[in-house]
C-alpha positions in Angstrom: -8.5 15.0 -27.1 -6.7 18.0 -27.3 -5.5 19.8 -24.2 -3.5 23.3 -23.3 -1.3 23.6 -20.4 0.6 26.2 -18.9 4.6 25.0 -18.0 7.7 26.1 -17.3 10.5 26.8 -19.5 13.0 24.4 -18.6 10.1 21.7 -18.7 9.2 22.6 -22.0 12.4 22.4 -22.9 13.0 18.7 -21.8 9.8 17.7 -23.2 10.6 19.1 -26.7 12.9 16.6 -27.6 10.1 13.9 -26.1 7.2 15.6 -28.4 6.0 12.3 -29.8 6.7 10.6 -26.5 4.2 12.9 -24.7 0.7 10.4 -24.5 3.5 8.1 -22.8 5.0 10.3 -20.5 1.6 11.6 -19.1 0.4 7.5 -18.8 3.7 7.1 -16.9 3.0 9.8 -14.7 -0.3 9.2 -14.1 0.2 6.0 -13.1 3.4 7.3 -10.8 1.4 9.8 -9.1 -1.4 7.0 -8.1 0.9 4.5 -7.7 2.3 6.9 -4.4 -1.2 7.7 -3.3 -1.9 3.6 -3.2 1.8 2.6 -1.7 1.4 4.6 1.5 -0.4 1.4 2.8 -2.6 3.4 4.5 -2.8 1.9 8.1 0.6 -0.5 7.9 2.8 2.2 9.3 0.2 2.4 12.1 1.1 -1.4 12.3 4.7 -1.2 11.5 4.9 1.2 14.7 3.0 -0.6 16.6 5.2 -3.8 16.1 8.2 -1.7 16.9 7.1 -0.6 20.3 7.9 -3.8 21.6 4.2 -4.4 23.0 3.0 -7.1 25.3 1.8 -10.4 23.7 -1.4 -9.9 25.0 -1.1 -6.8 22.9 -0.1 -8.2 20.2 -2.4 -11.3 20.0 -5.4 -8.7 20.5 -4.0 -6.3 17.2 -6.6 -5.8 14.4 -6.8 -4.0 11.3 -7.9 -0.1 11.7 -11.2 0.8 10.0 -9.2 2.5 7.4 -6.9 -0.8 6.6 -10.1 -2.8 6.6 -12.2 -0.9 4.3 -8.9 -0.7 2.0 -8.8 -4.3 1.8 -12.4 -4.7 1.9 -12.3 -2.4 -1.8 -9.5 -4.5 -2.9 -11.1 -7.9 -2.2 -14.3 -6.4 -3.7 -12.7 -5.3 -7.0 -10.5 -8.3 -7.0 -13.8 -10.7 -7.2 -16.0 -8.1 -9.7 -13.6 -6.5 -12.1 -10.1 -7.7 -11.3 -7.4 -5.7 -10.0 -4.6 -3.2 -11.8 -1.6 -4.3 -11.6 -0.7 -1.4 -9.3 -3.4 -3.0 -7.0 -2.0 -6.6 -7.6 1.4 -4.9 -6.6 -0.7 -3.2 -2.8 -2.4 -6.3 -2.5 0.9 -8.5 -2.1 2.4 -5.7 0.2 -1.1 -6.5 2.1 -0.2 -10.0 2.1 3.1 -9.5 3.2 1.9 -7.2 6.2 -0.7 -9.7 7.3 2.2 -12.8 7.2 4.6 -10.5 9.4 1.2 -10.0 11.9 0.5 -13.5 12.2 4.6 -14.3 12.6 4.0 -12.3 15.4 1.1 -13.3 16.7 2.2 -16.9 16.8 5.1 -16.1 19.1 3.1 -14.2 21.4 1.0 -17.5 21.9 4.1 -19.2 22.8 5.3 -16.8 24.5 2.0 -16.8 26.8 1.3 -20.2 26.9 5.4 -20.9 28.1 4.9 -18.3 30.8 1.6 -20.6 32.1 4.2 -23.7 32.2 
């Protein structure tokens, strides 16, 4: 495939020296640029925040994912059982993992924390 594009001078200039380097560079960034889109962890800093505002541990015991968190991890799950998952996805997946350990950390001492008070 052959394709034209249109760049700056100074970008041309770094990418002379990297001619033969070029089918790399674009994979690299590529997979950079989706590797930002997927990392936001759409819906933990929703969590994160939610966590941080000290809530109540009825509040806490009560948290569930957002639709948007859900159907992320209902498309990972999905993928993960039909065609396997990139390793960028293996990579969101563990953060996922990691979120829903912290949540049920949480979660946990808010039932002591309830069931202590009813002592």
């Amino acid at each position: 495939m052959q394709v034209t594009l249109d760049l700056p001078d100074d970008v041309v200039a770094q990418l002379h020296t990297l001619e033969d380097k070029l089918p790399q560079i674009l994979e690299l960034g590529l997979r950079e640029l989706n590797t930002i889109n997927q990392i936001e962890f759409s819906g933990v800093a929703e969590v994160l925040e939610f966590l941080a505002s000290l809530p109540t541990p009825e509040a806490i015991i009560a948290l569930r994912p957002s639709e948007a968190l859900q159907a992320q991890l209902s498309t990972l799950l999905e993928k993960n059982r039909t065609v396997g998952l990139t390793p960028t996805e293996e990579q969101l997946w563990q953060g996922y993992e990691y979120l829903e350990h912290i949540v049920r950390m949480a979660k946990a001492r808010a039932f002591a924390k309830l069931k202590a008070v009813e002592e």
